[in-house]
C-alpha positions as a printed NumPy array, in Angstrom:
array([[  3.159, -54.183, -59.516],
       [  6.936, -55.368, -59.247],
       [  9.713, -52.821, -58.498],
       [ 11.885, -51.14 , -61.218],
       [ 15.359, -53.172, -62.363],
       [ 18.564, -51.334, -62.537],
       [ 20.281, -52.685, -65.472],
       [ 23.862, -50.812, -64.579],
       [ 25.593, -47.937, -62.376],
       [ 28.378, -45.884, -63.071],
       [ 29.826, -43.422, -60.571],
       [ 29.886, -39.91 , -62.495],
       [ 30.635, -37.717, -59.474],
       [ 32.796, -38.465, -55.884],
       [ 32.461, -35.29 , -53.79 ],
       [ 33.087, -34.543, -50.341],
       [ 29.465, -34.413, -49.202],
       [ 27.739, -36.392, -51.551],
       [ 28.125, -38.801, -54.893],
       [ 26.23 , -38.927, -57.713],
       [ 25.652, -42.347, -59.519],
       [ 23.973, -42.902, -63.636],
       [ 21.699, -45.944, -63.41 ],
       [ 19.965, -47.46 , -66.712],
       [ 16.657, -48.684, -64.981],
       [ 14.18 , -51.191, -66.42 ],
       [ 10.915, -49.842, -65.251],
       [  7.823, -52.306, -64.858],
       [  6.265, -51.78 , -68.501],
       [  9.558, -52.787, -69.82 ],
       [ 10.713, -49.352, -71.012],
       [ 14.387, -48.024, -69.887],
       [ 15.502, -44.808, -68.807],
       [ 18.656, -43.322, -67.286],
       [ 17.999, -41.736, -63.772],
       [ 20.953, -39.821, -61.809],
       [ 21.178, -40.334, -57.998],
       [ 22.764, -38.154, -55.496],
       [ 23.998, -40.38 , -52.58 ],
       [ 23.445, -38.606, -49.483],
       [ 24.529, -40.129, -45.878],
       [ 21.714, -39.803, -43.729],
       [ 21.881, -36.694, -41.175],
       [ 20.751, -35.747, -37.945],
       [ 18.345, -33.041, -37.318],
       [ 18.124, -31.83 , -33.655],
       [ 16.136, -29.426, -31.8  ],
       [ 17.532, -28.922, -28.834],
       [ 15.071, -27.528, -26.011],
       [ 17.647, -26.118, -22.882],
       [ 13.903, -25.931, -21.125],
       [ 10.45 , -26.148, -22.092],
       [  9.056, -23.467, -24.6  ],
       [ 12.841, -22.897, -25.64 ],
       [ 14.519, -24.175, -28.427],
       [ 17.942, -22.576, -29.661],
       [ 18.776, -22.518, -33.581],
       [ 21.966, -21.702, -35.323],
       [ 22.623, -19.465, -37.489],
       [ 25.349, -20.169, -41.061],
       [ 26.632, -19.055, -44.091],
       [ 25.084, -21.561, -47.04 ],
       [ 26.942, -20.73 , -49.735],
       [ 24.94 , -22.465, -52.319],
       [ 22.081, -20.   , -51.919],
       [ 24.366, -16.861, -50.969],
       [ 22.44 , -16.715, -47.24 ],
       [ 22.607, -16.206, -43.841],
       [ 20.067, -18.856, -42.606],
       [ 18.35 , -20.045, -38.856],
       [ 18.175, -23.524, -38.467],
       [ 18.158, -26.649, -36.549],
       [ 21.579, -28.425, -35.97 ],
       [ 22.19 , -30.499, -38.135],
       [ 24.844, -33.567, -39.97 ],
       [ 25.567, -36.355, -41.162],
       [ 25.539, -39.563, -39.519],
       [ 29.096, -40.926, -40.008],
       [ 29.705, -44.334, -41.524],
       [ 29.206, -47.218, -38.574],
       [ 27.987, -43.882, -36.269],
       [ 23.935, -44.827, -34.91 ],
       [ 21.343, -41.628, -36.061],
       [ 21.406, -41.401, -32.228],
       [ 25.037, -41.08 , -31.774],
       [ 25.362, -38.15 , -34.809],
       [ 22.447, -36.43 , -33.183],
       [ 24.381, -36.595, -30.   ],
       [ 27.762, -35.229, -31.61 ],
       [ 26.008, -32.957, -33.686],
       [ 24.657, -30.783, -30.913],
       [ 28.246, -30.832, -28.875],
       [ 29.842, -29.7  , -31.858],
       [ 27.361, -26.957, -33.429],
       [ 26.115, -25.327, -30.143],
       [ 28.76 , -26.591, -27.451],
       [ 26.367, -28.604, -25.31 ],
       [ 25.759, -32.465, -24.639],
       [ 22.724, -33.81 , -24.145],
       [ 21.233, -35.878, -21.256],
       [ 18.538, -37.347, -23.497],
       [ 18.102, -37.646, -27.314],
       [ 14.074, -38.677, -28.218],
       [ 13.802, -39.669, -31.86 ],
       [ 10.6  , -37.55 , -33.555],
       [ 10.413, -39.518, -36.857],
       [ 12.707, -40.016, -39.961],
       [ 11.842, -38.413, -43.89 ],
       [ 13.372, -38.146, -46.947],
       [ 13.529, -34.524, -47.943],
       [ 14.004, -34.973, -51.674],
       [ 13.634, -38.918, -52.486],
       [ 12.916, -37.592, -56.834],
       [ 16.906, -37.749, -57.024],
       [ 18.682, -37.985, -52.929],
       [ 18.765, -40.803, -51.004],
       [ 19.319, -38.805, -48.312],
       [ 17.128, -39.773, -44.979],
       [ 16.883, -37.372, -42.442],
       [ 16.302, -38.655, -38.168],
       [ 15.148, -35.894, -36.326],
       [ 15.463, -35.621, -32.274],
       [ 14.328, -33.708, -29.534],
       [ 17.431, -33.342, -27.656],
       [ 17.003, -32.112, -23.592],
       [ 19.196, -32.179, -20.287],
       [ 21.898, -30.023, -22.275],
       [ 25.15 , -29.381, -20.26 ],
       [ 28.324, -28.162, -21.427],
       [ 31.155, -30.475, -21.269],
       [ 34.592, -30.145, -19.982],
       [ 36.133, -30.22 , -23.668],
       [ 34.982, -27.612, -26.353],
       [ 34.355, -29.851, -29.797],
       [ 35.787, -28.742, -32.887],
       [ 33.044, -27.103, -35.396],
       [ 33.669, -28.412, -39.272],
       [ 35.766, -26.3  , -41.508],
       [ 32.997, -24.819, -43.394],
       [ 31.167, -24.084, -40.416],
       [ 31.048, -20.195, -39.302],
       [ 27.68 , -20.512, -36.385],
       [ 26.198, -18.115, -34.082],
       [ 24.276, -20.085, -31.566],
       [ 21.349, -17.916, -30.178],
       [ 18.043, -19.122, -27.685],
       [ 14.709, -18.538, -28.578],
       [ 10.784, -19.495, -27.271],
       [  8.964, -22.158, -29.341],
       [  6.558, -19.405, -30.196],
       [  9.3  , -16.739, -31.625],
       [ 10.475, -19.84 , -33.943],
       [  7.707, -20.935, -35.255],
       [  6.746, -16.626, -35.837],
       [ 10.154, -16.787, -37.677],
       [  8.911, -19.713, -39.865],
       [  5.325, -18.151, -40.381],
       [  7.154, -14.496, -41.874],
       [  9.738, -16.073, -43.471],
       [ 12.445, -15.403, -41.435],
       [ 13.277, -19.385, -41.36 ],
       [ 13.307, -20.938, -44.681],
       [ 15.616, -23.75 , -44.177],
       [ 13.153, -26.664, -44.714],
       [ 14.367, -29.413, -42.644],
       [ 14.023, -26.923, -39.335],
       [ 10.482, -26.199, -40.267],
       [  9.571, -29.331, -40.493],
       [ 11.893, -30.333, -36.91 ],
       [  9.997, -26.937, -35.209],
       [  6.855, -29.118, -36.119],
       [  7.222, -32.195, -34.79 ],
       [  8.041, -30.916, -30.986]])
């Protein structure tokens, strides 16, 4: 079986975050259909363990859902920036520490029906706070708080964690 054919692309949406492109696609039994994209840069997803049994979370405001949520640090990986690199910048930025070493625990794509997004997710360890504070993103209101592997993954088993992305991260360490 051979690959589907895009036919044409048009740009309908530029955002800040993401874009969304209209492609007419030739599928493989010849029939055509329109499918809308969301381009998505890939992110980093870190779990950041100060010491073994112990990971710390955040804590934001996502205003699409209208929540409060605990999650795993997390952005995007900046055009000509390495996965690594984000996941290192990430983690000075959201919880004001700089990792010593950053272990890669697999890549996914959370929702490859209509996002291209891929998400890298990292163990990061040897955390140390630097001599200069980073500067948090504008939209970015975070309480940074510890917890034991065990209380995290209780928070994900009664619901208290329903960002997806850290449940699967809280998985993979």
């Amino acid at each position: 079986m051979h690959d589907p054919e895009r036919v044409s692309t048009e740009r309908v949406f530029t955002g800040k975050v993401f874009d969304v492109d209209r492609d007419r696609v030739r599928m493989p039994n010849g029939r055509e259909l329109t499918v809308d994209v969301i381009r998505h840069p890939a992110s980093a997803v870190i779990v950041p363990v100060p010491e073994p049994g112990r990971v710390i979370l955040i804590r934001q405001y996502r205003y699409a859902i209208n929540q409060w949520l605990w999650e795993c640090p997390a952005g995007s990986v900046d055009e000509g920036e390495t996965p690594e690199h984000a996941a290192r910048r990430e983690c000075h930025e959201e919880i004001g520490q700089l990792p010593e070493t950053v272990v890669r625990l697999g890549a996914m794509f959370p929702t490859p029906g209509y996002c291209d997004e891929e998400m890298f997710f990292f163990r990061v360890s040897g955390l140390s706070v630097p001599e200069h504070e980073a500067e948090q993103d504008e939209d970015e209101d975070i309480e940074v708080r510890e917890f034991t592997l065990k209380e995290a993954r209780e928070m994900v088993r009664r619901g208290a964690i329903t960002d997806m992305k850290t449940v699967i991260a809280l998985s993979l360490i």
